[in-house]
C-alpha positions as a LaTeX table, in Angstrom:
\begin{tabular}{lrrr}
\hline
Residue & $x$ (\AA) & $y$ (\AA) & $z$ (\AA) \\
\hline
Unk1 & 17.21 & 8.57 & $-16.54$ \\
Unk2 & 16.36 & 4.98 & $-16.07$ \\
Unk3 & 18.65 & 2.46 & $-18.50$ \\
Unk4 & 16.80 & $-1.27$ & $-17.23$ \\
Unk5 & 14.31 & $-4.04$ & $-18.86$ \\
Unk6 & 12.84 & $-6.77$ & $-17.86$ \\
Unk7 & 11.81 & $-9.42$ & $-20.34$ \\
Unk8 & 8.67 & $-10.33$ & $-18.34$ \\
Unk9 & 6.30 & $-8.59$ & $-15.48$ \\
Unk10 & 4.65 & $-11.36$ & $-13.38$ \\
Unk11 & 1.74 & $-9.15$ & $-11.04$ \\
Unk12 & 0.39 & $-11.64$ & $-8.51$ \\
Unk13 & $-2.85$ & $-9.67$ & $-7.81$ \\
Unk14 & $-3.88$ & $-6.94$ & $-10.58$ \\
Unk15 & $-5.94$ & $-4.07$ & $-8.88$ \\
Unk16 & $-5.10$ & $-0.13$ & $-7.86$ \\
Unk17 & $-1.35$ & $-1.13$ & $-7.13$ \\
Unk18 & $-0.10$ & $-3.89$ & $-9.35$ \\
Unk19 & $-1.72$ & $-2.89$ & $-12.26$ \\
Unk20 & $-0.80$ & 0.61 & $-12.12$ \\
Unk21 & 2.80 & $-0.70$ & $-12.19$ \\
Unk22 & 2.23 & $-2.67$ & $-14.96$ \\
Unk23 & 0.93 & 0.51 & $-16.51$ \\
Unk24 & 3.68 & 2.86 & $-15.62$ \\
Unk25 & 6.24 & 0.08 & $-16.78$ \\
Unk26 & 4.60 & $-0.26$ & $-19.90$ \\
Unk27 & 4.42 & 3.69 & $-20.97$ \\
Unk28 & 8.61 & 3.56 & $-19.72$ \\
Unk29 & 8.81 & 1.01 & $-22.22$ \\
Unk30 & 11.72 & $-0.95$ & $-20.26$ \\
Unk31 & 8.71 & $-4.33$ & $-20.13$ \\
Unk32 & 8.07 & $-6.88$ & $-22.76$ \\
Unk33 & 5.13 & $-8.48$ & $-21.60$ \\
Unk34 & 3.33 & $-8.18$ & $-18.42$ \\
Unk35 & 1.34 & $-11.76$ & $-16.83$ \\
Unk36 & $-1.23$ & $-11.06$ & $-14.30$ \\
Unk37 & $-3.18$ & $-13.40$ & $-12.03$ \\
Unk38 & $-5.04$ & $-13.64$ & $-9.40$ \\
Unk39 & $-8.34$ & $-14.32$ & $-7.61$ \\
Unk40 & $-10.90$ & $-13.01$ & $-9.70$ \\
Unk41 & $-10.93$ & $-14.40$ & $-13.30$ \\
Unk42 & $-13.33$ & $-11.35$ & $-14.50$ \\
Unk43 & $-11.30$ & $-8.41$ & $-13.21$ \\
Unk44 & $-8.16$ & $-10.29$ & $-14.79$ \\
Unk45 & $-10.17$ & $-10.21$ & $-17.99$ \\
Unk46 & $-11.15$ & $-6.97$ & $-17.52$ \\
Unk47 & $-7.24$ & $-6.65$ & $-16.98$ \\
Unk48 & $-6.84$ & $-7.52$ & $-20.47$ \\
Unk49 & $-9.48$ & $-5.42$ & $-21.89$ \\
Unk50 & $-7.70$ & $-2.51$ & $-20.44$ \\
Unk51 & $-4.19$ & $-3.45$ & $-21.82$ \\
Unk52 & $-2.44$ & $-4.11$ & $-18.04$ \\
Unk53 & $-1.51$ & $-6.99$ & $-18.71$ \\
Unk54 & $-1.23$ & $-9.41$ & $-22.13$ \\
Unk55 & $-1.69$ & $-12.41$ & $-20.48$ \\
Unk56 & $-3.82$ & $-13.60$ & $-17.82$ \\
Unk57 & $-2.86$ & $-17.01$ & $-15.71$ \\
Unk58 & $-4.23$ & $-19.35$ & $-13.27$ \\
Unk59 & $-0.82$ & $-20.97$ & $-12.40$ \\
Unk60 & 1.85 & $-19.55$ & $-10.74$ \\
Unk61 & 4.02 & $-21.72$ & $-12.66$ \\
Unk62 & 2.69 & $-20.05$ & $-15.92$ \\
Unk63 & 2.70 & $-16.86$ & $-14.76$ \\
Unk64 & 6.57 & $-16.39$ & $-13.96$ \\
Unk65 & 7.94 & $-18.70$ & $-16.54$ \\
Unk66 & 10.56 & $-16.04$ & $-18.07$ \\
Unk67 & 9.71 & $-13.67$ & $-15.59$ \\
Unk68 & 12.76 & $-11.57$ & $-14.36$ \\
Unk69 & 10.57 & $-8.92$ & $-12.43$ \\
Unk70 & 7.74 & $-9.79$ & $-10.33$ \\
Unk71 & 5.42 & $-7.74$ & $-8.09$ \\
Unk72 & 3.13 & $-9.22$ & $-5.40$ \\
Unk73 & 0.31 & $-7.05$ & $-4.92$ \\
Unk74 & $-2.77$ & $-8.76$ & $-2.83$ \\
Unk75 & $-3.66$ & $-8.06$ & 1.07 \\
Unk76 & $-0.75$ & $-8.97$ & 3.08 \\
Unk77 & $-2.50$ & $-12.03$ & 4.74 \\
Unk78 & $-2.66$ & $-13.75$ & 1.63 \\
Unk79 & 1.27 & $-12.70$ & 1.12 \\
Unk80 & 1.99 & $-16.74$ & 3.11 \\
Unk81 & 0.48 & $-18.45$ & 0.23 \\
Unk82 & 1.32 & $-16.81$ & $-2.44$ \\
Unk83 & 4.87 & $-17.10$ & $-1.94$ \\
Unk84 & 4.84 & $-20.40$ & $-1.34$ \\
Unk85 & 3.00 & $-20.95$ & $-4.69$ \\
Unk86 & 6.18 & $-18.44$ & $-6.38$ \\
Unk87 & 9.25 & $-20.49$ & $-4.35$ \\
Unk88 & 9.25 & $-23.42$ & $-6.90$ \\
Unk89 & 8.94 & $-21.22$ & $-10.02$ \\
Unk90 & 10.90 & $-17.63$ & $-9.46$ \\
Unk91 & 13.30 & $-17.34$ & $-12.20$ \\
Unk92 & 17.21 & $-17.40$ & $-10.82$ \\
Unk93 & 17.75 & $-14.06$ & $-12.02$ \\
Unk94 & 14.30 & $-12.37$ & $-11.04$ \\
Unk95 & 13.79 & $-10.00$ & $-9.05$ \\
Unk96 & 11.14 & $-10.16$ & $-6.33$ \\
Unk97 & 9.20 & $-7.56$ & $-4.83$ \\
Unk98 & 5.87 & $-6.40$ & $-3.53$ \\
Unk99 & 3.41 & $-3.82$ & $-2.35$ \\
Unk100 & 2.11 & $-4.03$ & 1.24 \\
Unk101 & 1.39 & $-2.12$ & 3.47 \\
Unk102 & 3.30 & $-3.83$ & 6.37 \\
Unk103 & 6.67 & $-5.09$ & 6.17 \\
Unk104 & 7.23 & $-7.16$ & 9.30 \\
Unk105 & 4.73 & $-10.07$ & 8.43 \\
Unk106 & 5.49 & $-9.76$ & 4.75 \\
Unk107 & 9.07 & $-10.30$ & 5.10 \\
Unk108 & 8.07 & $-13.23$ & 7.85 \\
Unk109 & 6.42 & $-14.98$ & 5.00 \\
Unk110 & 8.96 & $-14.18$ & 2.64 \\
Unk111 & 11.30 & $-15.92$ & 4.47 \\
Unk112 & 9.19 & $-18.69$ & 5.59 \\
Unk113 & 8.56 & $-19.80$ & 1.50 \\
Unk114 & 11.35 & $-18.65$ & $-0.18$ \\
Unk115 & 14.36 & $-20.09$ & 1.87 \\
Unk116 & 17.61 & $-20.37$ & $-0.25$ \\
Unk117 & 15.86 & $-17.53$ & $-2.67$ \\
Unk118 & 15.15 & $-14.86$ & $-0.16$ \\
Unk119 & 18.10 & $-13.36$ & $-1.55$ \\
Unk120 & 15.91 & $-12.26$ & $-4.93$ \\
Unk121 & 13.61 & $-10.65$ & $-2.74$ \\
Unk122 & 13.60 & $-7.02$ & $-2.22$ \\
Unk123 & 10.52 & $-5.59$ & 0.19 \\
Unk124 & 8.63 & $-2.35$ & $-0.50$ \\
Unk125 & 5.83 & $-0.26$ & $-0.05$ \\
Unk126 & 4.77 & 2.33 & $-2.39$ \\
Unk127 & 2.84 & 4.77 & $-0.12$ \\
Unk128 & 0.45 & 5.69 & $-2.96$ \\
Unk129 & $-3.44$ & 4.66 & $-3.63$ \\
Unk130 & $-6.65$ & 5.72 & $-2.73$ \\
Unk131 & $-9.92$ & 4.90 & $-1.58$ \\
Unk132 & $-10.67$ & 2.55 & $-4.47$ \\
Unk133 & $-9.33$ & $-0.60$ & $-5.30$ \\
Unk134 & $-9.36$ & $-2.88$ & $-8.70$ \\
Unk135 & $-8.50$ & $-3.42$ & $-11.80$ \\
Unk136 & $-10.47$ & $-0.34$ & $-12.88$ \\
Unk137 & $-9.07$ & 1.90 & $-10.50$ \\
Unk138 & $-5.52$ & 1.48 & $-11.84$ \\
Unk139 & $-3.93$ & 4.38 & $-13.65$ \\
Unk140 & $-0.04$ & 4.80 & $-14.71$ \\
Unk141 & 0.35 & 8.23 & $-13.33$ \\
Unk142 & $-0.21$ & 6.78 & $-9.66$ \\
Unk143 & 3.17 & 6.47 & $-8.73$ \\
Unk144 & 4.46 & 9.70 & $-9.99$ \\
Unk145 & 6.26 & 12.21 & $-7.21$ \\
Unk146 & 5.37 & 9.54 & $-5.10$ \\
Unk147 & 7.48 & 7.57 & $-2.15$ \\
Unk148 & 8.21 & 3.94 & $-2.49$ \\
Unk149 & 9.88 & 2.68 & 0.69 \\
Unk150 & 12.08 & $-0.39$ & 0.34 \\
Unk151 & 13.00 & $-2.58$ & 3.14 \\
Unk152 & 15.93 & $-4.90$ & 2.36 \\
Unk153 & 17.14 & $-7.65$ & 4.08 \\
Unk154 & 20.66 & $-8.85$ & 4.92 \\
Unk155 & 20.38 & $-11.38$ & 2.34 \\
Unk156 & 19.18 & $-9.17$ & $-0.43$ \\
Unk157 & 20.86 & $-9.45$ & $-3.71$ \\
Unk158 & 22.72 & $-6.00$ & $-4.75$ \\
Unk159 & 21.36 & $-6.93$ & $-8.47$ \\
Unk160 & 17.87 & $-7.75$ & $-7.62$ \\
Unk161 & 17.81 & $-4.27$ & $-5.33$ \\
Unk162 & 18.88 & $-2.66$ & $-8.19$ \\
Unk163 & 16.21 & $-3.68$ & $-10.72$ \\
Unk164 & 13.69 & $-3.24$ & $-7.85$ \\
Unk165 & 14.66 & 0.60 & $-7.27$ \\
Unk166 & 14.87 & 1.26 & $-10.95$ \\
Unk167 & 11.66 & $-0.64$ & $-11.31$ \\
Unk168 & 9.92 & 1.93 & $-8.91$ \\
Unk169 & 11.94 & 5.17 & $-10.84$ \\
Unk170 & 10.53 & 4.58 & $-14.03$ \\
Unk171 & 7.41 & 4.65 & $-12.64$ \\
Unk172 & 8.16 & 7.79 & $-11.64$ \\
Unk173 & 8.51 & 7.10 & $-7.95$ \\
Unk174 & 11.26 & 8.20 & $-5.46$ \\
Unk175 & 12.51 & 5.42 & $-3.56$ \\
Unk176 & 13.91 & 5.32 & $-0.17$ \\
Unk177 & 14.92 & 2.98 & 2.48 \\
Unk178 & 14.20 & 1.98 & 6.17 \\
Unk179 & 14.39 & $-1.01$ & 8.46 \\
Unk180 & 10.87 & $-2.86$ & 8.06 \\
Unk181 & 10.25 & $-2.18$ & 11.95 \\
Unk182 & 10.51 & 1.81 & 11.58 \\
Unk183 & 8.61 & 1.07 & 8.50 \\
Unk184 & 5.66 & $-0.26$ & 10.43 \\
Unk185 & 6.27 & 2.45 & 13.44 \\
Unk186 & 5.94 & 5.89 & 10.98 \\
Unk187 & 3.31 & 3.89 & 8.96 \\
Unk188 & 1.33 & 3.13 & 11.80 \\
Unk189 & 0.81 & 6.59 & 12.63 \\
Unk190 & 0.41 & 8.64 & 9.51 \\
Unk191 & $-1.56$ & 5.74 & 7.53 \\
Unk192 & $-2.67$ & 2.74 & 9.72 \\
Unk193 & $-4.32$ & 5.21 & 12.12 \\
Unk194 & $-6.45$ & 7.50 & 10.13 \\
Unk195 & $-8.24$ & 4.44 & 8.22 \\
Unk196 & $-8.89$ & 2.97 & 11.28 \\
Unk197 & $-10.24$ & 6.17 & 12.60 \\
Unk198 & $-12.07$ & 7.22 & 9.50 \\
Unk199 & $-13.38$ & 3.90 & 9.56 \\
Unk200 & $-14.83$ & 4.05 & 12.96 \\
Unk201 & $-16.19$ & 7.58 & 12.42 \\
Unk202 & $-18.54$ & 6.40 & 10.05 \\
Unk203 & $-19.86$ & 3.69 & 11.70 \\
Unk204 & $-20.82$ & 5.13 & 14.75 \\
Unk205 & $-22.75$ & 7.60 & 12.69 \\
Unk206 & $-24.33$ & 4.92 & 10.65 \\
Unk207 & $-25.29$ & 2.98 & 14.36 \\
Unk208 & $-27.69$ & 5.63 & 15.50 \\
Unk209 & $-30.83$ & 5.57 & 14.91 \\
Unk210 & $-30.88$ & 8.76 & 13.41 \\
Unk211 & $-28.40$ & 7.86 & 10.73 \\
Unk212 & $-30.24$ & 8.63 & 7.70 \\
Unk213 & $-30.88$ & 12.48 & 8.68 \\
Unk214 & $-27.07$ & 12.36 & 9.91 \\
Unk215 & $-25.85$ & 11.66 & 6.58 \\
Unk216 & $-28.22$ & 13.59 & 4.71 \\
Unk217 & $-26.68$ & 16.77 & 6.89 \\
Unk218 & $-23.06$ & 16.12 & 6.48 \\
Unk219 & $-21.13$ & 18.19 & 3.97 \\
Unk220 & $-17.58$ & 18.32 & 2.82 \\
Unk221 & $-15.60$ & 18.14 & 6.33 \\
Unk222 & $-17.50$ & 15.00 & 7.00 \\
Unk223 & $-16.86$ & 13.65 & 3.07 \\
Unk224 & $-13.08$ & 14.79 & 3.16 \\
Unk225 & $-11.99$ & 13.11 & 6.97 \\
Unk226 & $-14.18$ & 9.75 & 6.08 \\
Unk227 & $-12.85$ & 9.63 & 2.24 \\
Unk228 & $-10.60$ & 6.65 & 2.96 \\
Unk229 & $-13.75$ & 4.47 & 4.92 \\
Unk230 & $-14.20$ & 3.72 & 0.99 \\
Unk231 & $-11.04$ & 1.73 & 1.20 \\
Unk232 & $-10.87$ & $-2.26$ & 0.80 \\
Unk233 & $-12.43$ & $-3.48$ & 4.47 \\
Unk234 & $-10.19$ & $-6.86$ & 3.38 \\
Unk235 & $-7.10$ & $-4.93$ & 3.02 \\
Unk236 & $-7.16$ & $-2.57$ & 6.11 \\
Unk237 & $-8.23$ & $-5.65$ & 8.01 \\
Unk238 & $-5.17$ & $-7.92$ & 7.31 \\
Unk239 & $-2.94$ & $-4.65$ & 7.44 \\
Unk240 & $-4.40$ & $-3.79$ & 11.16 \\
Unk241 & $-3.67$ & $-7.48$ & 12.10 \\
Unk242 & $-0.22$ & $-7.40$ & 11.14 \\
Unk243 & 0.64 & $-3.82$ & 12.96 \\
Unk244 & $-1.84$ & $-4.50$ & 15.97 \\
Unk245 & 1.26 & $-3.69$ & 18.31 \\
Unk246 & 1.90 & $-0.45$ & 16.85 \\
Unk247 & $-1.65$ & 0.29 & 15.80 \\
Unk248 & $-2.96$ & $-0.30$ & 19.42 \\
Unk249 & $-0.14$ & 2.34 & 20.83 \\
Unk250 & $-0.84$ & 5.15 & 18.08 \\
Unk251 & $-4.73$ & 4.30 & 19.00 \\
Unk252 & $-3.97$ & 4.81 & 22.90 \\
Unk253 & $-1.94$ & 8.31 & 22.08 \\
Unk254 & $-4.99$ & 9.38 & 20.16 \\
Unk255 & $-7.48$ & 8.60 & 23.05 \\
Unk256 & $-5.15$ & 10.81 & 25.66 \\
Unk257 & $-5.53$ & 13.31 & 22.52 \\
Unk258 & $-8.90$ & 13.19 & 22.96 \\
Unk259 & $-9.12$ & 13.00 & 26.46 \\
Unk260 & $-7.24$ & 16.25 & 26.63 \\
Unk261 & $-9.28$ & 17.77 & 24.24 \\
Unk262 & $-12.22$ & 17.02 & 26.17 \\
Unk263 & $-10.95$ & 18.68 & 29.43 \\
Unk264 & $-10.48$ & 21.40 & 27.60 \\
Unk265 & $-13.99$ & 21.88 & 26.59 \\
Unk266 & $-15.39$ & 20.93 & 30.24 \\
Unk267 & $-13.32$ & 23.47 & 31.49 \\
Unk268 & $-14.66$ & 26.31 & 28.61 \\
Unk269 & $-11.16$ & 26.98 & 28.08 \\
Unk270 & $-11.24$ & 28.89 & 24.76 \\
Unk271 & $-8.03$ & 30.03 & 24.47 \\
Unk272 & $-5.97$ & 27.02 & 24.73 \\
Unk273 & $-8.71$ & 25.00 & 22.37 \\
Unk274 & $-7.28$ & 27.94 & 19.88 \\
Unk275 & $-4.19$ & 27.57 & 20.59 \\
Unk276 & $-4.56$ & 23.54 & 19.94 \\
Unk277 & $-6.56$ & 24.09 & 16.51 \\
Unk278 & $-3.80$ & 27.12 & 15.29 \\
Unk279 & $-0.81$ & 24.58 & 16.58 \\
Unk280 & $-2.12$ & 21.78 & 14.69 \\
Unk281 & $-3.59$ & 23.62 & 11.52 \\
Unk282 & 0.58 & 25.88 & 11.08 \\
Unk283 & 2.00 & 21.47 & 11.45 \\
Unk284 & $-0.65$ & 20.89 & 8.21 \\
Unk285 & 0.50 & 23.76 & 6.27 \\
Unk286 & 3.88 & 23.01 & 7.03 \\
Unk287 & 3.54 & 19.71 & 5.60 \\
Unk288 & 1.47 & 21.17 & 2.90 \\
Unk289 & 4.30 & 23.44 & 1.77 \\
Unk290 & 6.86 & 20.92 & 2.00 \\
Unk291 & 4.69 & 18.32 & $-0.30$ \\
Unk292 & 4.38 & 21.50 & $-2.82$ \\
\hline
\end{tabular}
């Protein structure tokens, strides 16, 4: 059972991940008000429409006045700026936290704007989502059963780690921790990769010519491997930037993947393409069971 409450919930970019934890803090009932802001004034109205957040700012100053628990939620690239615009104004007893995707860079910037209060910050990554992104998209069930991986630093305030993991708990979340590098290493291969290959799938179906009767043939293997091409092209940029090193490696183990695949079917071996396809499809089913 989670016994913590913050006072105030500052969410420095309201879409799929920070307003869903505005949401799932507000149905725990451990928030008193939740401030939002961010780039787009009509999705932060639409914000308010929707009851995820109660007040909607265009100051960072405004926004975390009597904020003890803030979440930065926006494409890591922009993750520089906006914690320089938090440095000046972050509470002394709030805890800081966000939700990228990468944790290298992130923590990099952290450290770059918040100087003497890097201490309040504690880094994480709830691997949860999907393919759509906004205010709209946001739901307070998303974190539920769900992992939240927290990467804390040296400096990192025992009280500000604690209202970060109990944060993530009430959402319903289990929360576990890494070093930000293997963060970025098992990331890299299980999440980084497959957008960037889903991604590419589709557009090199959508470059040939006959891309309208290639489409209009593809069923539900097609739909299911491409689902995450619908993702934010802003967000999987910046996050491909920031892992390149990691992304590049996972991309050269998939080409020799390939490559070996593709002897196999110049040399008509039929038997050891089954025996790749039944390896690979018992590892799924495995992992399958295990999320069950």
């Amino acid at each position: 059972m989670v016994s913590v409450s913050f006072r105030k919930l500052a969410v420095f970019g309201v879409g799929l991940i920070g307003g869903s934890f505005a949401l799932a803090l507000k149905r725990a009932g451990i928030v008193g008000k939740v401030a939002g802001i961010g780039r787009s004034r009509s999705n932060l109205e639409r914000a308010l429409e929707l009851g995820v957040i109660d007040e909607a700012a265009d100051q960072a100053g405004v926004a975390l006045k009597g904020a003890d628990l803030v979440l930065v939620a926006v494409p890591v690239r922009q993750m520089d700026a906006v914690f320089a615009a938090i440095a000046p104004h972050l509470e002394p007893d709030a805890a800081l936290t966000d939700g990228g995707s990468t944790k290298r860079d992130v923590i990099g910037a952290a450290q770059s704007a918040l100087a003497g209060k890097i201490g309040r910050f504690v880094p994480a990554h709830p691997i949860a989502g999907g393919e759509l992104s906004g205010v709209e998209a946001a739901g307070a069930e998303l974190y539920r059963g769900r992992t939240v991986v927290v990467t804390p630093l040296a400096q990192t305030d025992p009280q500000a780690r604690a209202a970060v993991d109990a944060a993530w708990r009430a959402c319903g979340a289990r929360v576990v921790e890494m070093s930000a590098q293997h963060h970025d290493e098992v990331l890299g291969a299980v999440s980084h990769l497959p957008h960037a290959l889903a991604f590419a799938m589709v557009q090199m179906i959508a470059d040939r010519p006959n891309a309208s009767e290639l489409f209009g043939f593809a069923g539900a293997g097609f739909r299911d491997f491409t689902r995450i091409a619908s993702s934010s092209p802003e967000m999987w940029r910046d996050i491909c930037l920031a892992n390149r090193d990691v992304l590049l490696a996972e991309l050269q183990a998939y080409r020799a993947e390939l490559g070996s695949l593709a002897q196999l079917l110049e040399d008509a071996d039929g038997d050891a393409l089954e025996r790749t396809f039944a390896s690979a499809r018992a590892a799924r089913n495995a992992w399958l069971a295990e999320r069950k």
